[in-house]
C-alpha positions as CSV (number, residue, x, y, z in Angstrom):
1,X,-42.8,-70.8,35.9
2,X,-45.4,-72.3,34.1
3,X,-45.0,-74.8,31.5
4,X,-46.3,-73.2,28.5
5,X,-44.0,-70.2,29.6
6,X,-41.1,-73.1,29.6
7,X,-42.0,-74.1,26.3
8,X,-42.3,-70.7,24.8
9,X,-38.7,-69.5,26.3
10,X,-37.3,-72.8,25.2
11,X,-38.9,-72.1,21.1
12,X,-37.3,-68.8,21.5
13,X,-34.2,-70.1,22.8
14,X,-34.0,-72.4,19.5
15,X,-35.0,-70.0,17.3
16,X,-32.4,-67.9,18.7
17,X,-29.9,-70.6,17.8
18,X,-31.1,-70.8,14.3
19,X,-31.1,-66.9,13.7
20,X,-27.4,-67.4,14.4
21,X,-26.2,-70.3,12.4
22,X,-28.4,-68.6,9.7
23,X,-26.5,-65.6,10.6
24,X,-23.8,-67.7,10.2
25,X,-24.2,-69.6,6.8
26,X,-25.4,-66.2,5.3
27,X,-21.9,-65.1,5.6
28,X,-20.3,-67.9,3.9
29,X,-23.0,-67.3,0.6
30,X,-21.6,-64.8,-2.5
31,X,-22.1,-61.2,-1.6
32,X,-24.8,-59.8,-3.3
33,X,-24.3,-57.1,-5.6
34,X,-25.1,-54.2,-3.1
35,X,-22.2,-53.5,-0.7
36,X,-23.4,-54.4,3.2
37,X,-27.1,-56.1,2.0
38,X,-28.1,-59.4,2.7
39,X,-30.8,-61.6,2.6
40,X,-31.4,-61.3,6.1
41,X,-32.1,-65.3,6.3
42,X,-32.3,-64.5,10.6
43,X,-34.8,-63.0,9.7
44,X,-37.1,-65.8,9.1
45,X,-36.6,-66.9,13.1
46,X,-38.0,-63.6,14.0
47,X,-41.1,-64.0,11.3
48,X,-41.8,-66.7,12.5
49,X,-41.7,-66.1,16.2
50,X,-44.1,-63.0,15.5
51,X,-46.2,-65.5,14.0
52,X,-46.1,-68.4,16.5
53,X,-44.7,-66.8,19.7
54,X,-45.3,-63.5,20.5
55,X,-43.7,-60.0,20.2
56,X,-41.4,-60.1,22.9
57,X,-39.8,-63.6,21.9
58,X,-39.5,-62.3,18.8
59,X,-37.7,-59.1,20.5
60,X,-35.4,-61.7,22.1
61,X,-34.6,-63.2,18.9
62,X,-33.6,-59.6,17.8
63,X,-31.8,-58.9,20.6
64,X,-29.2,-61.9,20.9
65,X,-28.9,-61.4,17.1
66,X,-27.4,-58.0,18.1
67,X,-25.5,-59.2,20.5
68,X,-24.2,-62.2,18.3
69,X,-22.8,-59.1,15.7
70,X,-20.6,-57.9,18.5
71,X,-18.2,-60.3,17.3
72,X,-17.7,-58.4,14.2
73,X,-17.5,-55.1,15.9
74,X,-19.4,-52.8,18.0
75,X,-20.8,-51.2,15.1
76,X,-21.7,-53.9,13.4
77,X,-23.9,-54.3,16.5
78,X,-25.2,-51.3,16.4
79,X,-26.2,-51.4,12.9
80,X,-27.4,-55.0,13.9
81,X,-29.7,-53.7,16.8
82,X,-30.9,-50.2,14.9
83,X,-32.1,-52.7,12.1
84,X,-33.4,-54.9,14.2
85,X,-35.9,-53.0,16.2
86,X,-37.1,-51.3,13.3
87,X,-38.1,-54.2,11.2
88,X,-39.3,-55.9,14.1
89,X,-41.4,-52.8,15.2
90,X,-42.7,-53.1,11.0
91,X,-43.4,-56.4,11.0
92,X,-45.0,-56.8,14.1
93,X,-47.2,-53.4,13.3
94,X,-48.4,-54.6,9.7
95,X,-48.3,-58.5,10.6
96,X,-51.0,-57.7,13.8
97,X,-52.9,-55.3,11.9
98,X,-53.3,-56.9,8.1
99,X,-52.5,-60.9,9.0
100,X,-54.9,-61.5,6.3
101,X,-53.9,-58.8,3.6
102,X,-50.7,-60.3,3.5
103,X,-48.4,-63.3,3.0
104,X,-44.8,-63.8,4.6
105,X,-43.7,-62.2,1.9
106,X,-45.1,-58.6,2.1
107,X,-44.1,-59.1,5.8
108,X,-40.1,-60.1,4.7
109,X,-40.4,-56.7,2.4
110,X,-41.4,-54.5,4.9
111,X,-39.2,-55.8,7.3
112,X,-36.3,-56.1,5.2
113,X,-37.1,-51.8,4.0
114,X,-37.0,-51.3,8.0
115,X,-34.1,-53.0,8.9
116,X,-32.7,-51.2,6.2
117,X,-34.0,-47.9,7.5
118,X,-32.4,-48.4,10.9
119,X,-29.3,-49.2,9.4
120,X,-29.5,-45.7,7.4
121,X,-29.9,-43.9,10.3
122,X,-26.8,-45.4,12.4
123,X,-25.0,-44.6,8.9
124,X,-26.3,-41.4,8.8
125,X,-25.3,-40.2,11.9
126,X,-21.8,-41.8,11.6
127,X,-20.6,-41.3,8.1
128,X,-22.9,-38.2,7.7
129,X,-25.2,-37.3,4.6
130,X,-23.0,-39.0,2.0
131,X,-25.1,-42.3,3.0
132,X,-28.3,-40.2,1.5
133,X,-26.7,-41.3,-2.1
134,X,-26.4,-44.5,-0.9
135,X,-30.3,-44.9,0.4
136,X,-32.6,-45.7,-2.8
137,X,-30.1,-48.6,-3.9
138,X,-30.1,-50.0,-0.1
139,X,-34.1,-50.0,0.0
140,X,-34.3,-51.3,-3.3
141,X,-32.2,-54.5,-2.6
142,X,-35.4,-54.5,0.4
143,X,-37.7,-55.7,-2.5
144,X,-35.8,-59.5,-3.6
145,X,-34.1,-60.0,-0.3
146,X,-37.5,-59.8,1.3
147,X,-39.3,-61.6,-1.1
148,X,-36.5,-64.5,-0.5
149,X,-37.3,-64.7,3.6
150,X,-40.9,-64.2,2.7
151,X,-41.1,-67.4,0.5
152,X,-38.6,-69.6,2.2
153,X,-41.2,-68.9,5.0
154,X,-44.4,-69.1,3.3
155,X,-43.1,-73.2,1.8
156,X,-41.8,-73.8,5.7
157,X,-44.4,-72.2,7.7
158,X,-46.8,-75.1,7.5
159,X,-44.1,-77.8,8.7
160,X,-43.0,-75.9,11.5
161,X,-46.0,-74.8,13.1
162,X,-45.8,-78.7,14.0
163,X,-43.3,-77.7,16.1
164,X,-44.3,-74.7,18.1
C-alpha cells in the first residue's frame, strides 16, 4: 500500500470520526421546527472529502454514517443510507461538473434536497403516499439547513485543506 493511499484512508478514517461526533452533537441541539430534519452537520465530512479526497472516501464517509444510525434502528439506517447515496450521488454530480459555478453552499442545498429525496422514497414505500403531504415542507427545510453546512464549510474550508 502506498503511502499516499495510507494517508488518504487514514483522512477518511478521521473524517469518518467527525461525521459521527457531528452526528452525535447534532442530536443533543433543539429540534428544528420540521419533524425528522436536521442540519445534516455530517454532512460537512462528506463535502469536504468530495472536495479534498475523492468520491469513494467520500462514499466511505456515507457509509459508516449508515452504519453508525443502526444504533437507532434499522430504519433509521435505511433512511440514513437511502439519504446518503443520493446526496452524495448530487453532490458529487454538480460539485465535478460546476466546481466553479458554485460555492459550498449551493453544494450543502443540493445535497441536503437529495438526502431528503432518498429519505422520501424509503418513507414512501413504508408509510405509503401519505408522506406525499409531507414532501414540499421536507425539501423546503433543504434550503437553510443546506445553506448552514454550506457556510460552516465555505469559513472552514481554507484552514483544513492544511490538513489534507
Amino acid at each position: 500500500m502506498s503511502n499516499n493511499r495510507i494517508y488518504r484512508l487514514t483522512v477518511t478514517a478521521i473524517l469518518a470520526a467527525l461525521a459521527l461526533a457531528l452526528s452525535f452533537l447534532e442530536g443533543l441541539l433543539p429540534p428544528l421546527p420540521v419533524p425528522g430534519a436536521r442540519l445534516g452537520l455530517a454532512n460537512l465530512a462528506v463535502m469536504f472529502a468530495l472536495a479534498e479526497l475523492s468520491i469513494p472516501c467520500a462514499a466511505g464517509i456515507t457509509a459508516v454514517k449508515a452504519i453508525f444510525a443502526l444504533l437507532r434502528g434499522p430504519i433509521a439506517c435505511l433512511m440514513s443510507a437511502a439519504g446518503g447515496v443520493m446526496a452524495l450521488l448530487a453532490m458529487s454530480l454538480v460539485y465535478r461538473v460546476c466546481r466553479r459555478q458554485l460555492s459550498f453552499i449551493g453544494v450543502g442545498v443540493l445535497g441536503a434536497a437529495a438526502h431528503n429525496i432518498g429519505q422520501l422514497v424509503v418513507s414512501l414505500m413504508l408509510l405509503g403516499s401519505a408522506m406525499w403531504y409531507y414532501a414540499p415542507l421536507l425539501l423546503l427545510m433543504a434550503v437553510p439547513t443546506g445553506v448552514v453546512t454550506g457556510l460552516v464549510l465555505n469559513v472552514t474550508y481554507p484552514h483544513l485543506r492544511h490538513f489534507s
